[in-house]
N, C-alpha and C positions, 0 to 999 in steps of 0.2 A: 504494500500500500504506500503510496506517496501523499505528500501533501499538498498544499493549494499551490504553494511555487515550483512543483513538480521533484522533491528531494523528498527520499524515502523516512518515512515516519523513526524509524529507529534512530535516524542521523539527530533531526528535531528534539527527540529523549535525550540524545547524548547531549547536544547541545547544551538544552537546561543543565542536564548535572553536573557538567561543565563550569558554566555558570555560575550555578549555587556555589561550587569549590571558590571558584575563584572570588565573588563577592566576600565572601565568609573568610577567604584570604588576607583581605583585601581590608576589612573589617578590625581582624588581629592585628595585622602590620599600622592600621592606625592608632588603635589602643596603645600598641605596644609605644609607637611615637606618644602618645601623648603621654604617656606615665615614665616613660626618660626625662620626658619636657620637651623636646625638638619639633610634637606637633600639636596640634590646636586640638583643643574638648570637642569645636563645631564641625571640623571636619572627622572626627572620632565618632560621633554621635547619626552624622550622615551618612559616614561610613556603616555602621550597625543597625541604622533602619533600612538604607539598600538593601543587605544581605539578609535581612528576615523579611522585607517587600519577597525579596525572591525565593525566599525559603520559603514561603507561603505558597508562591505561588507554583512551584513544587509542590506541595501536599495536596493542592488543591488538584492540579493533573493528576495525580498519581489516585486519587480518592476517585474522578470521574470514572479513569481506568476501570477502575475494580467495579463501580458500579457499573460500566458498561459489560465487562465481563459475566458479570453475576445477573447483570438481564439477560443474555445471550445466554448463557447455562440453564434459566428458567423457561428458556422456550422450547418448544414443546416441536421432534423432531418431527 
């Protein structure tokens, strides 16, 4: 299966989880600055709401998943 810009739905998956990594990287590496001192609480805090915006919105694909699986297993062959 592919998706609306024609790349295979599995690449898309990857993609996000990719993503989340890196946000969530991206996130540490600023805390980490700001608790040496060398970076700012505002961009620390921007940082930490990106990565849970996209951690979310991972759970939220992953939850449709399952219920679209779980509808397809209740239909009747």
């Amino acid at each position: 299966a592919a998706t609306a810009d024609g790349q295979p739905f599995g690449d898309a998956l990857s993609r996000l989880v990719n993503k989340v990594e890196q946000t969530g990287a991206a996130a540490n590496d600023a805390v980490s600055r700001m608790l040496d001192g060398s970076g700012d609480v505002h961009d620390a805090m921007i940082a930490l709401q990106q990565s849970d915006t996209t951690f979310q919105l991972a759970v939220q694909v992953r939850n449709k998943l399952v219920q679209a699986y779980q509808d397809i297993m209740r239909m009747p062959v």
